[in-house]
N, C-alpha and C positions, 0 to 999 in steps of 0.2 A: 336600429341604424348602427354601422359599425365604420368609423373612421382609423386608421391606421396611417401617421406621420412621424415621418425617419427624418426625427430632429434630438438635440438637445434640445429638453426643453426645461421641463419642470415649472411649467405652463404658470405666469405669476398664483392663478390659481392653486393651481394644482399641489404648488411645492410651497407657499405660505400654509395651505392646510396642515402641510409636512410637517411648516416649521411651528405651528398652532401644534401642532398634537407632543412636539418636545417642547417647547415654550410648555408645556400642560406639563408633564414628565417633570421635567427641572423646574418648572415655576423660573427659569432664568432668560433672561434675553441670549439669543445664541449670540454665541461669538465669531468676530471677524476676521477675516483672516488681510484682506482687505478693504478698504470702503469702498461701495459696491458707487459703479459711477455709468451712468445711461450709456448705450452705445449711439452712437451718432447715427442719427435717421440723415443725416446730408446727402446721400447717395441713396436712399430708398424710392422703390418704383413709387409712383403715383398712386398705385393700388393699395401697398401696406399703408403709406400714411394717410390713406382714406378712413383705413380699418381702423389705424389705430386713434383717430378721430371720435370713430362713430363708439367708440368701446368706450373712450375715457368720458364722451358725452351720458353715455347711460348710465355710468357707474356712477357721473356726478348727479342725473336725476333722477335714479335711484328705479331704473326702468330693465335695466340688467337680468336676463332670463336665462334659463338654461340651453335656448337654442344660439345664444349668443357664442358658445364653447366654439362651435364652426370656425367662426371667425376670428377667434382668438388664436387658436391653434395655426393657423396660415401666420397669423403674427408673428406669434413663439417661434414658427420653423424659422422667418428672415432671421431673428435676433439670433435663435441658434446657430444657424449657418453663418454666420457674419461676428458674432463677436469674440474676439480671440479670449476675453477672460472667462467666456462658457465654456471656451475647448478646452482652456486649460481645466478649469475646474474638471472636468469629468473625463479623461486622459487617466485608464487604468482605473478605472471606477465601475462597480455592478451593482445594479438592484433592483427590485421590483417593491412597487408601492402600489395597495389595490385602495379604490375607496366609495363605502358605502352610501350613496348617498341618498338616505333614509326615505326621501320623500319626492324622490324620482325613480322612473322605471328603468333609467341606464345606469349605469355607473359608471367609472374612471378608474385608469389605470396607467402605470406604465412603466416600460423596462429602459434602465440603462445600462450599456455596454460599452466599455473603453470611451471610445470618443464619440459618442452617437446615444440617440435615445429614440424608441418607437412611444407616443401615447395615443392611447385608442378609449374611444368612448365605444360604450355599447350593453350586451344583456350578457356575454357570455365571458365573466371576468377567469382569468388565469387562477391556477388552483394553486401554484406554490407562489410566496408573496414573502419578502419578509418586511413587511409592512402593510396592518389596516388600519384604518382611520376611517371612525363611524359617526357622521355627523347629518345635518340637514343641508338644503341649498341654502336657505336664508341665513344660516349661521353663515357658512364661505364665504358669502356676498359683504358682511357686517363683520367679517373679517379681513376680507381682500381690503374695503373701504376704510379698516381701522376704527369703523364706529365701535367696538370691542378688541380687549386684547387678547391674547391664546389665551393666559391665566384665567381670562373672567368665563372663557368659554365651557372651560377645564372646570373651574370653580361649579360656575352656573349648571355644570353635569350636561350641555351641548355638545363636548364632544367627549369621543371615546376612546381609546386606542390600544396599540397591541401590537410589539416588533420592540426590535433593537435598534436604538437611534444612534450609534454613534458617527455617524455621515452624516450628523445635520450641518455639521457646521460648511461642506458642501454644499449641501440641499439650500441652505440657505444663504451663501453667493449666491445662488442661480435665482433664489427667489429675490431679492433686491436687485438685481440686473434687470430681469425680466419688470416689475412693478418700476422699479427708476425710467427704462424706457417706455414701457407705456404710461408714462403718467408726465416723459418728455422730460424732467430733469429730478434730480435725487435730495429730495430735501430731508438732511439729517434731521435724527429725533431731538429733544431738548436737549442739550446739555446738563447734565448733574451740577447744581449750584454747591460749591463746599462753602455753605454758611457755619465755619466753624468760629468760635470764640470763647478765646478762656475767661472765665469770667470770675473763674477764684483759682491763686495760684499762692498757696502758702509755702515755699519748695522749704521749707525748714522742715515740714512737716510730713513728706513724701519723700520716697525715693526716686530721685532725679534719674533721666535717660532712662526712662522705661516705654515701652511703644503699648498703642493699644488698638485693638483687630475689629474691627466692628462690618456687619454687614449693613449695606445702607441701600434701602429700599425704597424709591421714590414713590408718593404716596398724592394723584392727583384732586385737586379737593373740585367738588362740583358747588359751587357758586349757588346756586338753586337748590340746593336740595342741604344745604350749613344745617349740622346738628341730628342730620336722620342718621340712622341705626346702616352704615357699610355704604355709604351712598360716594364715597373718595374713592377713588381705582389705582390699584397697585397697579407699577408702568417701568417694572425694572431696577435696575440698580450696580452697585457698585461692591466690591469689598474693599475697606479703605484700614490701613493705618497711619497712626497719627501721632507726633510724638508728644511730649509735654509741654508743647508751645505751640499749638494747635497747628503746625506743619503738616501736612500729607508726605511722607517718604516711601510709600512704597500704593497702590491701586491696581484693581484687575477690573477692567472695564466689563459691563455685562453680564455681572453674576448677579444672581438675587436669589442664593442661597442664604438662610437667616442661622443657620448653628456652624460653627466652626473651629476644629480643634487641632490643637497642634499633635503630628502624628513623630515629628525628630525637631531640630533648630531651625531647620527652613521650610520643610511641607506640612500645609496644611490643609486636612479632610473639609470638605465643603457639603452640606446636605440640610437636611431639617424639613426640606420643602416639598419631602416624595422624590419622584424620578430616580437619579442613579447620584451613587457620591461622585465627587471630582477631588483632585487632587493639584493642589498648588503652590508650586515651590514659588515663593516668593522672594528669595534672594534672585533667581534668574529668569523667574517667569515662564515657568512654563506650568501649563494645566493640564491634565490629563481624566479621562473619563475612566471611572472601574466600573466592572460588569455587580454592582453591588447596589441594591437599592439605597437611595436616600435618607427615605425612614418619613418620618414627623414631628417636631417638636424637640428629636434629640435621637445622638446618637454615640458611643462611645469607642473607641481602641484599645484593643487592647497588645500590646507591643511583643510579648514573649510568645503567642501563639497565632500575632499576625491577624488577629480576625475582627471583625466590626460587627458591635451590638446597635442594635436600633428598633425605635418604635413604630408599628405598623398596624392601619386601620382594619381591622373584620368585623364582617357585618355577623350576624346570627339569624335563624329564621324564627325568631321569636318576637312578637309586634305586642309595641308598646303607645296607645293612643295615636295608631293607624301606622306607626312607622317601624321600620325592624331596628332592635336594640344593636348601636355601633358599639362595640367592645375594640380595647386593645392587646396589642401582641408584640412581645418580648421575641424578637429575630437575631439568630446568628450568625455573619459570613464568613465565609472564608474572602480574599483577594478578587480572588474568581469568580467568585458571586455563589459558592454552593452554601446551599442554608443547612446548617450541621449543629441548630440547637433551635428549640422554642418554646418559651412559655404564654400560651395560648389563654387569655380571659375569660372565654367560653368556657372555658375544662374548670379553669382552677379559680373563678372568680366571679359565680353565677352571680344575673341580672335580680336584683332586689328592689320593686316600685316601689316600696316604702320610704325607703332609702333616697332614692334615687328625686324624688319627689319631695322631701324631706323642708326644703327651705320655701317652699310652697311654688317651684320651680318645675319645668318640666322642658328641662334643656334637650335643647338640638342642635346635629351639626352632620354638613354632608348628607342630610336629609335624613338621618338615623335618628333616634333615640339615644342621644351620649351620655350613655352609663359612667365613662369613668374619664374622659378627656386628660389621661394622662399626659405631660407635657417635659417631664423628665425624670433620670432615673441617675444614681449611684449605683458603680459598681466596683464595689473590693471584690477584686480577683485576688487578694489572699485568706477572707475570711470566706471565699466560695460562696456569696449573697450580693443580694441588689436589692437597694430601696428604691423603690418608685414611688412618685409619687402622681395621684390621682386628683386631678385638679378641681374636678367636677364635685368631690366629694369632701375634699377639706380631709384628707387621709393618707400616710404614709405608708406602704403594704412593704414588710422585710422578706422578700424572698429567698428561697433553701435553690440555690442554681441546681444542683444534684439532684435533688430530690424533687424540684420544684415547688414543693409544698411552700404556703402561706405563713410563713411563725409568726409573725403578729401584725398588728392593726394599729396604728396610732393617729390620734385627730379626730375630729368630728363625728359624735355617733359611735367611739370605738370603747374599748375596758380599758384603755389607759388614762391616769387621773393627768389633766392637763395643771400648770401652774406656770402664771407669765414673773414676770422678774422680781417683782415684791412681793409673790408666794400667796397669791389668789390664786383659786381655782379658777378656772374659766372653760366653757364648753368647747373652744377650739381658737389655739394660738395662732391661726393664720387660715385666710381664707381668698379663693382661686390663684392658690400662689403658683408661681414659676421658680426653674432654676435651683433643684435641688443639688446640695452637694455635701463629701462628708468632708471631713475637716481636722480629724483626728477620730481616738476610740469612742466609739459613742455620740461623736460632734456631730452637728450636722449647720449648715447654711441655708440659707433661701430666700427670695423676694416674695414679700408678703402683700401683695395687690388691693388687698382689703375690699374685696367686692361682694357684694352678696352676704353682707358680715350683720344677723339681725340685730346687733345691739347698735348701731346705724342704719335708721331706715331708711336714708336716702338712699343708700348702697344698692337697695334691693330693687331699684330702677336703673337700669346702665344710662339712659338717657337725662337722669337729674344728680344722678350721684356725685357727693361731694364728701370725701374724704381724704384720706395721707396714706398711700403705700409707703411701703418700710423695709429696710435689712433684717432678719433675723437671725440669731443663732440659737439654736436649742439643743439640750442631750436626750438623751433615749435611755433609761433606767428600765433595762430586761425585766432584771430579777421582780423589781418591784413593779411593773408597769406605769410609768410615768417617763410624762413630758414637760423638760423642765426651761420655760425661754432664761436664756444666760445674758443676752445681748441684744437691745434694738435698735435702730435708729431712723427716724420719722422724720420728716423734711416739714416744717410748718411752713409752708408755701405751697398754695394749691395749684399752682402750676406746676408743682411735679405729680400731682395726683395722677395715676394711670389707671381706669377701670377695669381694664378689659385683658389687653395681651399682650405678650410680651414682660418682660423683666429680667433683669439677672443681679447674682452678691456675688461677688469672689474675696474670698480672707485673703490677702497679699501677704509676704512674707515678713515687714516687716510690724504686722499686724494692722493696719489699716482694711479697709474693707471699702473694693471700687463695684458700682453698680448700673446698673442704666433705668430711668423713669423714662418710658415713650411718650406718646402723645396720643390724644383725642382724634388724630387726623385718621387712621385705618378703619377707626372703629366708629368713631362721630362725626366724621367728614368735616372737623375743624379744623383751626389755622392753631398748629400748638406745637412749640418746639419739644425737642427733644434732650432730655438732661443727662450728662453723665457725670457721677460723683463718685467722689473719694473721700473717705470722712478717715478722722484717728479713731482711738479708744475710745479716747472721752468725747465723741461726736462731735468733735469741728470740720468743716469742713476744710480741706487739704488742697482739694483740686478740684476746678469742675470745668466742661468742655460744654458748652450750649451750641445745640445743631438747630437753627431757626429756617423758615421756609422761605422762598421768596415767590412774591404772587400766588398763584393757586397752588402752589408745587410744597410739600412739607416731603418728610422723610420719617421711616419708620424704620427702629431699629430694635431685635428682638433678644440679641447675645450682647458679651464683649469678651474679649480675653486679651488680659494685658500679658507683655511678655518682656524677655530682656535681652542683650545681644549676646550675654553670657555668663555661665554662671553665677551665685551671690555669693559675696561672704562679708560676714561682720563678725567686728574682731572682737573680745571681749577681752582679751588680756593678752600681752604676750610678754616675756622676759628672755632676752637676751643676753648673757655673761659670757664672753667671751676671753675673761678670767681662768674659769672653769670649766670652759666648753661646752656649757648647756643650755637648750633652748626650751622654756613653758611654753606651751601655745594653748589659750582655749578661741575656740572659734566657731557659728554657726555656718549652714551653706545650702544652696537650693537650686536647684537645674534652671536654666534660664524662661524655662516654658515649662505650664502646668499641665498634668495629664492626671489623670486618677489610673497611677500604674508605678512600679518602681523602676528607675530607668538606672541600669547603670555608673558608677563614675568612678574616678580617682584622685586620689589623693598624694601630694609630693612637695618634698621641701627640696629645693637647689639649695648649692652651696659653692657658688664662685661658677655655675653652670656645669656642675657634679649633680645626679641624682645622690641624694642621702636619705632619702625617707621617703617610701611608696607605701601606699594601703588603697585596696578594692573598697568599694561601700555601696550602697547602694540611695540615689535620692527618693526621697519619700513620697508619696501622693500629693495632689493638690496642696502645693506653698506649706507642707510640713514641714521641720528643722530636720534636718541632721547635724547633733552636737558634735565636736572632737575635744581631745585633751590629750594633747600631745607632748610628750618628754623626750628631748634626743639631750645623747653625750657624745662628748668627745669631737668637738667642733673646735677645727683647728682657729688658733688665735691669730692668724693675720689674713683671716677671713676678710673680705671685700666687699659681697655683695651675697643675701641670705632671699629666696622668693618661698613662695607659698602658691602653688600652684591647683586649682581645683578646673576638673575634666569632665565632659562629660560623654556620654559615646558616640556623639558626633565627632569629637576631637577639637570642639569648642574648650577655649582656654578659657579659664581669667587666674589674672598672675598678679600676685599681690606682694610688691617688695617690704620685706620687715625688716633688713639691715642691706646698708651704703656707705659702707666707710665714704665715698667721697663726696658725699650731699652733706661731711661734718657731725656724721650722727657720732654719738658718745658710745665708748665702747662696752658698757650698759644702760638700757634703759627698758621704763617699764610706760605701759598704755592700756587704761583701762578703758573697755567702755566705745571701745573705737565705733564708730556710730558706720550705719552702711552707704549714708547717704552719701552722694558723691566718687565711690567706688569704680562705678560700672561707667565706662565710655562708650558710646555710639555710634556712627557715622548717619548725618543725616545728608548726606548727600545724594541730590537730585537724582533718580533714577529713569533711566530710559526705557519703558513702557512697549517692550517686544513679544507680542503675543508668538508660544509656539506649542503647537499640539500635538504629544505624543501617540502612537496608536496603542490601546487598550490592551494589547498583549504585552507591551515594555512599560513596565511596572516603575516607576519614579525608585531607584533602587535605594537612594540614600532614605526611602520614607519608609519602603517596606523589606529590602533583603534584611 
């Protein structure tokens, strides 16, 4: 049978599949351009509002067939023909969407063209397409109904796909028009609860007005099923910042990307989740899609060659106790999406069952054999290497980028002699940690999960396990092969304990160390908040933000990255004589956001609103120092007003006044020690929430020219 209807339509079927198979791509809830609102059946014949009776009657008893499609499609053409926000939407718009549906003898299809769309059921689908979607009827039905979301479909390996999405956010206006009116009115999804609370706020102890970027991922708990092993359903989310008084100042509704990194002072790379990166300046709100995949678990920038490293799943044809060994792969883009590097796991990092099997474990994921579940990576793009690390294995692999080769192995099972802080040996400093990163020569960070850890044998049960994840910091001694922990810190409250996934440390600049502990909700379908801490040196706690759930609804968060409005500086000394005209300055300073890259900046002292002193420098990687020590002469004596100015290549200031004749200062004086806190000013003011999306070819320029 071959039906052909010259409608818009993007049939609520048809084009919820659409939106199912990028919902599956980005793991994110597509975005709105507006809330999609029923078209009024008041003037509808007697006929459609029969149909569209009899449609919503079987979908609610669950009696819904494939010969049903008939009568849908007579529906889809009124709403098409009649509602002016489907014309708009599809006005200068083309595409073909073919789709397989596995377990029927017709399939589905259909073309749209400026302001009009033909969809045809039948056996002899169109040969150019750029779009497939390979799934069953039962899944569509358990999707149109919502009793599943795209992700779990995607997850559950129900559906399949193949094409370039960036029209969903189209695609899908038409799909909430079309389901809002057949289902007679539009009932929004939950609301995101911002259950936030500070719950430790030492600000002596932290540097004030600093924001922090979290992706928040609501996470539904199933009632019936409290305590089984995945049994809560991810249902979307938000990306929130938040400043140090648990405010929200800045939200991008309907991302449920989980890694996110700053790419300049306003855009930020969005991915972790698979699908494609996005891009989101967050001072103006705008998102943009690049033709670049997402990756898994992590992904990096790198700013002087413009290109994105990321991690990406392949399978191998090698079976390990019935299933094929999943290895990972080290990807490199350009903007564009062209892949122009890779380091392949198969090649360079053969499957070892001995190994692999080692903790008396025989981990799986995505139905593979997971060799090595790596979950993040370091990369110094000046020392030409990247540490990854392998979650699955309790192991840090240094890689030669050039050469690709392997130089060494550290962790669990490796030739390097491991020693934790009081200089025991131990067979391995950390175990299925997240969230690597380096942190100086040699340095390195991490959140240490403590899962799977035998000298705890609860750990070795994800469903009893009771232990303390923890910060770590460790060095890497080449020469001699050793791993040496410098720094830890362990939360003795078992409600921070997280078994399973997710984690992150980040060293902050003025040496504190902020982290995130998830919760039991993703992974044990419990009611468990989520914790974010900031500890000093000597392990007190500084700051802490508690994300709690409300009713079945918790949240799961997998990253963080704090940031600041503008560059840092803390002073340590400065002397002004204006006797002699000379000014000492020692001073540290740090780009206001972290990148593992050196980003530009400058250096300048005014003098009454005179340049007298510029220097190029460059800021250092992840919250490193760059020292100065600065001597000028011959600064005239009835000097007024002396700044210190530090830049970065956005043309983000922070201006730091050292002399004011008219604030009374003395016409010498000395300041040791000048602490940074307090420094940095912010605006928290409320922000207007204007979604605007650019198209894929005009590149966010302040993120990437």
């Amino acid at each position: 049978m071959k039906k052909g209807i010259k409608v818009v339509l993007v049939i609520a079927i048809v084009t919820i599949l659409m939106v199912v198979s990028i919902g599956a791509i980005t793991l994110t809830v597509i975005k709105q351009r507006h809330k999609p609102i029923p078209y009024s059946m008041e003037n509808a014949p007697k006929e459609i509002l029969e149909i569209r009776e009899e449609l919503r009657g079987k979908l609610e008893n669950e009696t819904f067939i494939w010969t049903d499609m008939n009568d849908f499609l007579i529906f889809a053409q009124y709403v098409a023909d009649n509602s002016p926000d489907v014309l708009e939407i599809i006005t200068d718009w083309e595409e073909t969407v073919l789709f397989d549906i596995t377990d029927e003898d017709e399939g589905m299809w259909f073309f749209i063209d400026n302001n009009s769309a033909i969809v045809e059921i039948g056996t002899n689908p169109p040969t150019n397409f750029g779009i497939l979607i390979t799934l069953d009827f039962t899944t569509m039905v358990h999707i149109l109904k919502r009793d599943i979301t795209p992700q779990q479909a995607y997850q559950k390996g129900d559906l399949k796909f193949e094409g370039d999405f960036s029209d969903v956010l189209n695609v899908n206006q038409i799909v909430e028009i079309a389901a809002a009116t057949l289902m007679g009115t539009y009932v929004s999804p939950p609301e995101i609860s911002d259950n936030f609370t500070i719950t430790v706020d030492e600000r002596k102890s932290y540097l004030e007005n600093g924001l922090t970027l979290l992706p928040y991922i609501k996470v539904n708990i199933d009632p019936e099923h409290e305590g089984e092993f995945h049994a809560g359903t991810p249902a979307g989310g938000k990306a929130i910042i938040v400043d140090n008084t648990g405010q929200i100042v800045h939200e991008l509704d309907d991302s449920a990307h989980t890694v996110h990194q700053f790419i300049n002072s306003t855009t930020i790379a969005m991915g972790g989740q698979e699908g494609m990166l996005e891009l989101w300046n967050f001072k103006e709100n705008i998102v943009e899609t690049l033709d670049v995949p997402g990756g898994h678990h992590a992904f990096d920038f790198n700013p002087e060659t413009k290109t994105f490293m990321l991690l990406e799943y392949v399978y191998s044809s090698e079976i390990w106790d019935g299933l094929n060994v999943l290895y990972d792969r080290l990807a490199e883009y350009t903007v564009e999406g062209e892949l122009i590097w890779e380091w392949d796991a198969r090649v360079h990092f053969p499957f070892n069952a001995t190994r692999h099997t080692s903790l008396g474990l025989n981990q799986t994921f995505r139905g593979g054999a997971d060799w090595m579940h790596s979950n993040s990576f370091a990369w110094d793009k000046d020392e030409d290497a990247i540490y990854l690390c392998a979650r699955n294995l309790d192991t840090i692999l240094k890689i030669n980028y050039t050469t690709k080769e392997i130089l060494w192995q550290a962790g669990r099972l490796c030739n390097f002699t491991l020693y934790d802080k009081f200089g025991f040996e131990k067979d391995s400093l950390f175990h299925q940690p997240h969230g690597l990163e380096k942190i100086g020569d040699n340095r390195f960070i991490i959140f240490d999960n403590d899962l799977y850890n035998e000298s705890n044998p609860s750990t070795m049960n994800i469903t009893t396990a009771q232990g303390y994840s923890r910060f770590l910091e460790f060095e890497i001694n080449e020469i001699e092969q050793t791993m040496t922990e410098l720094w830890s810190w362990t939360a003795r409250n078992n409600s921070y304990y997280f078994p399973e996934s997710g984690g992150d440390a980040d060293r902050l600049p003025d040496g504190n160390t902020i982290g995130m502990f998830g919760n039991k909700a993703v992974v044990l379908n419990l009611r468990d908040p989520v914790y974010i801490v900031e500890v000093t040196e000597a392990g007190e706690v500084a700051w802490e933000l508690t994300i709690d759930g409300e009713n079945n609804t918790y949240f799961w968060i997998h990253t963080l990255e704090r940031f600041y409005a503008k560059p840092l500086i803390d002073i340590h000394a400065k002397n002004i004589n204006l006797t002699t005209g000379e000014i000492e300055l020692s001073f540290k300073t740090w780009n206001c956001y972290k990148i593992a890259a050196k980003i530009p900046g400058v250096v300048k002292i005014m003098v009454d609103g005179e340049m007298f002193y510029e220097e190029t420098f460059e800021f250092l990687p992840n919250w490193q120092s760059v020292e100065f020590n600065i001597f000028l002469q011959n600064i005239p004596n009835e000097v007024k007003v002396v700044q210190l100015i530090v830049e970065n290549q956005d043309g983000i200031q922070h201006i730091e006044e050292l002399y004011n004749s008219n604030k009374g200062a003395g016409r010498m004086f000395l300041i040791i020690g000048l602490p940074i806190i307090g420094t940095i000013a912010i605006s928290t003011t409320t922000v207007v929430l204007v979604r605007v999306r650019i198209k894929k070819n005009k590149i966010i320029k302040e993120g990437l020219n």
